[in-house]
N, C-alpha and C positions, 0 to 999 in steps of 0.2 A: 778689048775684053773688059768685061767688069766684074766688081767683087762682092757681095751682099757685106752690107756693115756688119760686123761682127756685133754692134750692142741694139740691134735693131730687134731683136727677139729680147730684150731686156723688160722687166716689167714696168709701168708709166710709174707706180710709186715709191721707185726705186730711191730716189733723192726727192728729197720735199721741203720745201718750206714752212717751219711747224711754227704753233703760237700754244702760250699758258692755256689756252680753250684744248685743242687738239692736244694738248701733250701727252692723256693718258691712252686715247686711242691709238694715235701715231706712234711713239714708242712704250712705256707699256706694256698696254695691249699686244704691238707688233711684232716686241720683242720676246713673246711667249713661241712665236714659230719660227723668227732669225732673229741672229742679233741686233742691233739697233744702233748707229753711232749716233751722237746729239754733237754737234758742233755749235757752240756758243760764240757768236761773234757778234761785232756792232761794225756800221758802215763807215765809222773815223780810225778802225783799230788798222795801222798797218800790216802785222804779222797776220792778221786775219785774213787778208787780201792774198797773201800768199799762201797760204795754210790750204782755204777754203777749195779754188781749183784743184790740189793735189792732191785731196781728201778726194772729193767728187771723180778724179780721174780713177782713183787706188779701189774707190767702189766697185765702178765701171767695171775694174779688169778682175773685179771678186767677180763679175757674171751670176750676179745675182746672189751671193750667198751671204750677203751683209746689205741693210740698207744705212743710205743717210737722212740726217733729221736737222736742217739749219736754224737756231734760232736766234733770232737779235735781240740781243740785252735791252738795247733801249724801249724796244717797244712790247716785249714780253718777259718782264724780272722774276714774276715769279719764282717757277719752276728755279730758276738760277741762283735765287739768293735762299731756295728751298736745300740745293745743293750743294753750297756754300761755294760757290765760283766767287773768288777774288779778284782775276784777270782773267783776260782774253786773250789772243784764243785758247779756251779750254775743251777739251773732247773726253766725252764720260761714254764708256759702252754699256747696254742695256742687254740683258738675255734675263730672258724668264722671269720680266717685271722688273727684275732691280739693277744697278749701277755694279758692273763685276770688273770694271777696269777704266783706265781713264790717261789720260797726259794734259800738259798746259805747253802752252809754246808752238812753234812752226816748228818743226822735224823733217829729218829728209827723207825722200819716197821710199829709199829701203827700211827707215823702220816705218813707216805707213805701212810699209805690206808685210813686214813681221807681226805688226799688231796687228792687221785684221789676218794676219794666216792663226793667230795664235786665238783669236777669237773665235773661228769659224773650226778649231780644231786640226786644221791643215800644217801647223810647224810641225815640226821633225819632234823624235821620244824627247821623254822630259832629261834634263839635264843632273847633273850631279847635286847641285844648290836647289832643283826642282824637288827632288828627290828627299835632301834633308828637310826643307822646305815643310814637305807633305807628313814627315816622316816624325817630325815636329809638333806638326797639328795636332798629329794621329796622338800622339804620347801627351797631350796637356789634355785633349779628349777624356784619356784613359787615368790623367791624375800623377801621370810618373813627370815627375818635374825634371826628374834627374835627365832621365833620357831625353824630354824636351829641351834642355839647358843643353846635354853634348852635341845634339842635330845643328840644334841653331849655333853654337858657337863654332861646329867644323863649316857651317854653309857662309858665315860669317867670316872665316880664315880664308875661304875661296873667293868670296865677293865681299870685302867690307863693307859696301855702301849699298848693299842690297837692303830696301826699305823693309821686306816680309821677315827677312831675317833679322833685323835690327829690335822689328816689332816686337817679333816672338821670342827674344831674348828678354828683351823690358820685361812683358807680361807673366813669362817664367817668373822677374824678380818680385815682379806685382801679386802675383799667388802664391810667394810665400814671404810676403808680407814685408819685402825690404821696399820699402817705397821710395827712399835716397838712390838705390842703386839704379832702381826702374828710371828713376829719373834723369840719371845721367846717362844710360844707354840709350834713351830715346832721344835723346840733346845730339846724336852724334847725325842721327836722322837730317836731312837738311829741314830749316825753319820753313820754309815754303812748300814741304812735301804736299802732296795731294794724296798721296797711297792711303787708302780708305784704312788698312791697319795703324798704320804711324796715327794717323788721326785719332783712331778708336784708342789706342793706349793714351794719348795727350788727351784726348777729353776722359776717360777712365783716374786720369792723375788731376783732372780739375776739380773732377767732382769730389772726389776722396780728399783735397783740401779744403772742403769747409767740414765745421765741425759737428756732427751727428749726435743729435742731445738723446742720452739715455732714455732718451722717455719722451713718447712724441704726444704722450694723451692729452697736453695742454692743447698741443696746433690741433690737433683730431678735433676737440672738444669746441675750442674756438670756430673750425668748420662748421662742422654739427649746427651749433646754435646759429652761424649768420651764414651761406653756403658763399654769396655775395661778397664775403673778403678774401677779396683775391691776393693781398699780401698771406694771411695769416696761411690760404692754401699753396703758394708759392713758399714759402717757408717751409711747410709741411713736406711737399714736394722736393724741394733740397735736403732737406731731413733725410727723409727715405733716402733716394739719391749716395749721399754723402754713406750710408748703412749699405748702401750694394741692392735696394728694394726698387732696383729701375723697374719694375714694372707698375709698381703703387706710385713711384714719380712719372710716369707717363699718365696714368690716368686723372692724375688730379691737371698735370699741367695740359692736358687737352680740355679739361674741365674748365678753367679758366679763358682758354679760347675761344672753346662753345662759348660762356657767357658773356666777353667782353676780350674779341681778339688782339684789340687797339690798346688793351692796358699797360700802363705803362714804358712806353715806346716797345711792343709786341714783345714783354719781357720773357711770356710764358712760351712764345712760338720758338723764340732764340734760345732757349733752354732744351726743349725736346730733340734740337737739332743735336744739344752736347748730348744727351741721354741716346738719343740713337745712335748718336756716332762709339760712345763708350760701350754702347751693349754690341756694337758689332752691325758693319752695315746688312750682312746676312742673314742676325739673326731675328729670329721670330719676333723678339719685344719691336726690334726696328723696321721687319717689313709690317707688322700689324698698325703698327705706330702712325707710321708715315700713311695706311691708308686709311685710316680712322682722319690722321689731321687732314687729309686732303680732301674726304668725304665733307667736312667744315668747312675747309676756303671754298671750295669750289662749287658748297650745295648751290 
């Protein structure tokens, strides 16, 4: 007797091999109707060789309700060094265009299949730390620091090393203005996090130490008259920035890209990456951000 392959009704684009060209069709685009994993590997990286299979099987057994996206560093950086992958293997989830979850490293197949159930919406109710978590968000939304501070510090007493919770403690400290405190609750984050929060509060605390001149009408005025000084408008840029005006520091540092991407070893590209990451990988300045500069690299 025989048995029809269970993945034989699968769809053929289900796992793909994607390049810097196809990247915004393939995930993107793809992940506007499912999720999207991007597996970042290269053909010398060990972990990756083990990663890669287990990933592709854990899809398989999603039966469609997640695809995969593999890319090789070596022969496609972009996109990678757009999303600041430091090592390999790293895997960033995509839904609805943008980057909503991620790990670095080989992992074992149960949490493979925790993270894509927890992608595709299939894990179990949200948990207690979910909860404060959410509950958190809601209250710094609303401006109540206080309630944000009790959320995260009881989700904190439940899981200390929970990155979201570690974030939204900092950034409590960061909105109301103790900047030493913010800084040493972020420190406790591990140095290697990848959690797009931890990130966003760490580039939020780089910008905020340079110093923001009372008065920015000289760099204005220096633009004005030469548009072509791409220092005085990268100064201008950090100005802003360093004041909390990331969206006036986006616009000038994509300006400097349009004009001259190559400047000073892509100082201005390497900039937007901190300014998006500070303003928050979700929010608006960040997803407008990232398709403004990508509409440039890739006209």
């Amino acid at each position: 007797m025989s048995f029809a392959d269970p993945t034989s009704s699968l769809p053929d684009d289900l796992i793909l091999d994607g390049t810097d060209a196809s990247f915004m069709k393939d995930v993107v685009e793809a992940s506007r109707s499912q999720p999207v994993l991007v597996d970042f590997w290269a053909s010398w990286c060990g972990p990756c060789r083990q990663l890669t299979p287990a990933l592709e099987k854990a899809v398989r057994a999603a039966k469609g309700k997640v695809k995969l996206v593999k890319i090789d560093v070596d022969a496609n950086p972009a996109y990678a060094q757009q999303l600041r992958v430091q090592s390999i293997p790293t895997v960033y989830a995509f839904r609805n265009g943008q980057p909503v979850d991620g790990f670095q490293g080989a992992i074992p197949d149960s949490q493979l299949k925790a993270f894509i159930e927890r992608l595709t919406g299939e894990a179990t109710g949200p948990s207690d730390v979910d909860q404060l978590l959410s509950l958190g968000a809601e209250s710094m939304q609303l401006g109540d620091l206080g309630g944000a501070a009790q959320a995260y510090a009881q989700a904190m007493q439940l899981e200390p090393d929970n990155p979201r919770a570690i974030a939204g403690m900092a950034r409590v400290y960061l909105a109301d203005g103790d900047t030493e405190q913010a800084r040493q609750t972020i420190a406790i984050a591990p140095p290697d996090s990848k959690d797009p929060e931890v990130l966003s509060v760490r580039a939020a605390l780089a910008l905020g130490a340079a110093e923001a001149p009372s008065d920015t009408a000289a760099l204005e005025a220096r633009v004005s008259a030469s548009p072509d000084d791409h220092q005085a408008r990268f100064d201008l840029a950090e100005a802003l920035a360093a004041g909390g005006q990331l969206e006036g520091a986006v616009d000038h540092l994509l300006e400097i890209v349009r004009r001259d991407r190559e400047w000073n070893d892509q100082a201005a590209r390497k900039k937007l990456l901190v300014v998006f990451d500070a303003a928050g990988a979700n929010s608006e300045i960040a997803r407008s951000g990232r398709r403004r500069l990508s509409s440039i690299l890739f006209a």
